[in-house]
N, C-alpha and C positions, 0 to 999 in steps of 0.2 A: 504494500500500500504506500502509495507516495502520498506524505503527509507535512512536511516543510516548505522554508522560503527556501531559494535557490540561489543565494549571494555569487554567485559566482557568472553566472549570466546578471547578476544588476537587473531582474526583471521577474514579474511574473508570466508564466506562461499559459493559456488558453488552448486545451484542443478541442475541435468541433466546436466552436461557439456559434450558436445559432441559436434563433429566438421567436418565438413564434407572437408571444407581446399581443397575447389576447385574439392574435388573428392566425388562422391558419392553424393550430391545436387549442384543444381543450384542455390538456394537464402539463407542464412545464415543469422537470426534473433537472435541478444541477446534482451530478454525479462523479465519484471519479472513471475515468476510465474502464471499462468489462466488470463493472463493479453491480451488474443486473443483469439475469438470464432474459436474454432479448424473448424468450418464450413466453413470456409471463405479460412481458410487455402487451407482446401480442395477443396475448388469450384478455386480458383486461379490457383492449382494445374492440376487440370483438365482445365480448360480456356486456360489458356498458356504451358500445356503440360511439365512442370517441376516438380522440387521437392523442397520441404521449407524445411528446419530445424528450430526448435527453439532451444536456448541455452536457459536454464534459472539460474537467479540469485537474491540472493535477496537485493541489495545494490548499491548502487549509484556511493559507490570506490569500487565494484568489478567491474563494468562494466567499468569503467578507468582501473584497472590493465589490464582485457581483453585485450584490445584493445591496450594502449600501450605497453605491451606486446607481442600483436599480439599469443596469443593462439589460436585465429585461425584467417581468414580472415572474419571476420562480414563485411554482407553488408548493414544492417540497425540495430539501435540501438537508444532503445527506451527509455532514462533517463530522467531526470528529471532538470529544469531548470537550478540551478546551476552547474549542470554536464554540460548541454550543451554548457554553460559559460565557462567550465574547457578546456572541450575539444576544444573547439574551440582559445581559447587563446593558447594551447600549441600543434595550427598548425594537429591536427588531426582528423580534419572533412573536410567534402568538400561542398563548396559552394555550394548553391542547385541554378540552374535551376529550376525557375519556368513557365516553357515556356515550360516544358516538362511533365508537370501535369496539363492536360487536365480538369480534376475536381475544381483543384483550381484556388481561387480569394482571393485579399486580406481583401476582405469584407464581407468573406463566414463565419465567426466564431462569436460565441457571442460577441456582441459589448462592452460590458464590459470586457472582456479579449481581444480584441483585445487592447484596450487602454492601458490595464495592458500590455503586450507585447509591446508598443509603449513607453510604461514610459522608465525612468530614469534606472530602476535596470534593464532592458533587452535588449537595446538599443543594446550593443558591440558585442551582438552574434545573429543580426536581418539578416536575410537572411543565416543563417544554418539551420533553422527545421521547422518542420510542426505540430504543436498541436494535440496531441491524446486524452488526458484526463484530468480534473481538477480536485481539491477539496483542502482543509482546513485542518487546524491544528484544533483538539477537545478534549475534555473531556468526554469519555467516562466513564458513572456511571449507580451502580449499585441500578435500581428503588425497590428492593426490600428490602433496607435498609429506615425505617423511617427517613426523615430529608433531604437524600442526597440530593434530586433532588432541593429541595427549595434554601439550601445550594450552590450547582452548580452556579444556575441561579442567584441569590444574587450575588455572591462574583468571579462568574469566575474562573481567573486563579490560587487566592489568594487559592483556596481548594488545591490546589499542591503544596502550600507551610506552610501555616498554618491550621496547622492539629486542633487548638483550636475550630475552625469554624464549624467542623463537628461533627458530631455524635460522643459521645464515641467510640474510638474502630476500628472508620473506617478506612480500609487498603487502600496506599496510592502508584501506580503504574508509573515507570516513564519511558521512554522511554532508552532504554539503549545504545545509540549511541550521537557520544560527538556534534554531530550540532543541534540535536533535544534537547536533554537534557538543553542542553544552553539555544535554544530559548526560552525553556520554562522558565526557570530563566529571561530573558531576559523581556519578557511578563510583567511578574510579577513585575519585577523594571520597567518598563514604558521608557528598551533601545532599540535602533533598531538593527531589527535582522540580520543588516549587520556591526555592527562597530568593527572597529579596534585598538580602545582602550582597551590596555591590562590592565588599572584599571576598565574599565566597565566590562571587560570577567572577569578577577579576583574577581569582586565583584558579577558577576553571579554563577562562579563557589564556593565560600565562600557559598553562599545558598544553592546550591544542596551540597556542602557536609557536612552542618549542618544540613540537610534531613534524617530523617530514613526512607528509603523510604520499604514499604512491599517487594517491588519486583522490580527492576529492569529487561526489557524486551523487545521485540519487536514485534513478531508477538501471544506469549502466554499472551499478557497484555489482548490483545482484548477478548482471550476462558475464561480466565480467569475472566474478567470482566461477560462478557456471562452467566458465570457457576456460579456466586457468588461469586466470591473466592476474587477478588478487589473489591472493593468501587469505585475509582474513577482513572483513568489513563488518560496521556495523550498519543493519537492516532490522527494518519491522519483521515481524512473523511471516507477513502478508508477502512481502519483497521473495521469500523464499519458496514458499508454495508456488507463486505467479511460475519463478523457473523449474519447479518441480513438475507442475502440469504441463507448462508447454513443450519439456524436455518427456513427457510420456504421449504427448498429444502427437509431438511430431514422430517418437518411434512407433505410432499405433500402425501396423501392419508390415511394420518393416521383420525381418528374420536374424534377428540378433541375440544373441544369451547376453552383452553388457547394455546397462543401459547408463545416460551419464550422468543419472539422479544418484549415480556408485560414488561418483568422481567431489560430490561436496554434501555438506550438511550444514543444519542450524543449529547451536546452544543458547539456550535463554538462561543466561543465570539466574539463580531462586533466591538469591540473599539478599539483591536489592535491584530492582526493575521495575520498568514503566508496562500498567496493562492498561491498554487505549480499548475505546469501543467508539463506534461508529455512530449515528442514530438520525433517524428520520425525523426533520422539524419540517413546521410552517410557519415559513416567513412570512410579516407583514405585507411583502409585495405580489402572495397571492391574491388572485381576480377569480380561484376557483375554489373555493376552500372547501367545500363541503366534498366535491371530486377529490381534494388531498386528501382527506379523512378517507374516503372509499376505498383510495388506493394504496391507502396504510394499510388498512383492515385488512385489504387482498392481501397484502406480504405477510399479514400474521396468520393469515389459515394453514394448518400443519404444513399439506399438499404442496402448498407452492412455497413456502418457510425451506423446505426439504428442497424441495428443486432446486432452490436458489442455492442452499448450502450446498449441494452437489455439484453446480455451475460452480460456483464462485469460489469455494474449497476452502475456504475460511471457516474457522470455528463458529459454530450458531448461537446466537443468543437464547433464543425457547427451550425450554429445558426439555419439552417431548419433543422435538426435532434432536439435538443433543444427545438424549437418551437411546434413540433410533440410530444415528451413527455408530457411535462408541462400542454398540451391541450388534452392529452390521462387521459382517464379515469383507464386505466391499470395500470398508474404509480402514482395514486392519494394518496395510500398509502405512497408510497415512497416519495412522493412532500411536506408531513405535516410533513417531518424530513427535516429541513430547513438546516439542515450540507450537505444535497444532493448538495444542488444548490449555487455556491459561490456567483453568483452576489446580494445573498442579504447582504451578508457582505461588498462587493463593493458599491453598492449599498444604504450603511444607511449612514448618512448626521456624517460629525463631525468621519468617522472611517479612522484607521491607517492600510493599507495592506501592509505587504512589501513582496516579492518575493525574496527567497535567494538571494544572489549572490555570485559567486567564490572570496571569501577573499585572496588568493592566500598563495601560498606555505607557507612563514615564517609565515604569523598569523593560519593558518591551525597546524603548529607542533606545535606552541604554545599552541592553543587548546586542541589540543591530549596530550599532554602532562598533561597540568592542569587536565586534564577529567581524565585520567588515576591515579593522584592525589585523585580523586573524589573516583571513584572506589573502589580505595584501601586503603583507610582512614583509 
């Protein structure tokens, strides 16, 4: 899942921008990228007798500029926790009715993110959204190097910063946007990945930029890792599934015994990590809102909750979707890559989860700023 600013291009980036702004569709989706089983789309389409769009984007402050901006009228938008923190603090989402989502209960998601939602760091934006998707911050490495993987699992996050630890030689991949980049320093000093202490960020950012890092990156860390080319980066859960599927997608028919899902893996450390969820809002610049409600509810019915998880391979929030995996024999593959499923980092005794949260405006430029510092050293 690409979920950062991209400092390194000075820009945000937009794919498919397109706008339907009341004419020419009925329901207006900002999305990330394959982040919806285009069938569902279409089966909704055909049920209710309208037309979807999707916009898609691949950032967390693009779909803020969006929207406050009002580029077009989105009537559901699908960001990511601290986004929905953002927006909702600065009055631009709307209160969901849940009396109008037939499928949903507050007891219908896995019980370990339901808690995590009920904590401390998500508390101020409870009652705007609906949970679509989970997973973890990881260390995606490359198993085809002797040492990595031992390395990894030894020392954790400490491979992303002390390159001593590893292998001669091994190239060292970071995420190139300034909240990811942080945490990951953050990690590594043992700070939380929501403070506001500008000597704790200062002394995060001090280590990423006495870092030579191989590469700085976002969605090319993960092919890269894939293809050999990094050793070790850090990615969301999502970043490594994406090349898991598409490295089985493209062998499906081919006559091979390797496949090159062999050749790397993801570690999610348990002692202290970021677990993101995703979640469906409506923003104030819906023109359709009762249609947004509709096509909530559609994503909560078991049936098409499951299909989506099956599309999109990302751990499910509903706990009988969830349940239905874990217990399926189809996803037994997928279930022995423990970065799939966050509640086992929730889940291990003595661990540290924290959940972004919107640090707000001033410590945000401060950030950008320092990052920007980082960059261009």
């Amino acid at each position: 899942m690409r979920r950062g600013f991209f400092f390194v291009l000075m820009g945000m980036i937009v794919f498919c921008l397109t706008s339907c702004g009341g004419k020419g569709c009925d329901l207006l989706i900002l999305n990330w990228g394959d982040y919806m089983a285009e069938e569902l789309i279409e089966e909704f389409e055909s049920t209710y007798k309208v037309d979807v769009k999707v916009v898609t984007t691949d950032s967390n402050e693009q779909m803020y500029s969006n929207v406050i901006n009002r580029t077009a009228d989105y009537d559901i938008v699908i960001p990511s926790d601290y986004m929905v923190h953002q927006l909702k603090s600065e009055n631009l989402l709307n209160a969901l009715d849940y009396s109008k989502l037939e499928n949903y209960s507050e007891d219908m998601f896995v019980p370990s993110l339901t808690e995590l939602m009920n904590g401390e760091d998500c508390m101020e934006y409870k009652g705007y959204y609906v949970p679509y998707f989970w997973g973890s911050l990881g260390i995606m490495y490359n198993k085809r190097k002797e040492g990595i993987e031992e390395a990894v699992y030894q020392y954790g996050w400490k491979v992303l910063f002390e390159p001593e630890i590893l292998p001669k030689g091994s190239r060292i991949g970071m995420y190139g946007s300034s909240r990811d980049a942080l945490a990951a320093a953050e990690l590594y000093l043992g700070y939380s990945l929501n403070t506001t202490d500008k000597e704790e960020i200062d002394s995060a950012m001090k280590v990423l930029k006495e870092m030579d890092f191989y590469q700085w990156g976002t969605d090319d860390l993960k092919i890269d890792v894939s293809q050999g080319k990094v050793d070790v980066a850090l990615v969301y859960s999502g970043d490594y599934f994406d090349s898991y599927y598409a490295d089985l997608e493209a062998e499906e028919g081919l006559e091979t015994e390797v496949s090159n899902t062999d050749n790397y893996s993801i570690y999610s450390p348990v002692e202290h990590n970021n677990v993101f969820f995703d979640a469906m809002v409506i923003p104030k610049t819906s023109t359709n809102v009762d249609l947004a409600y509709r096509f909530i509810d559609f994503m909560l019915e078991y049936d098409h909750s499951y299909t989506n998880a099956d599309y999109i391979g990302y751990c499910p929030t509903i706990d009988s979707v969830y349940e239905g995996i874990i217990h399926s024999e189809d996803w037994s593959d997928i279930l022995e890559i423990e970065a799939y499923d966050p509640t086992k980092i929730l889940n291990t005794e003595g661990s540290w989860v924290e959940v972004y949260r919107y640090l707000g405006e001033e410590v945000y430029a401060y950030i950008e700023r320092k990052f920007t510092e980082v960059i261009f050293k």
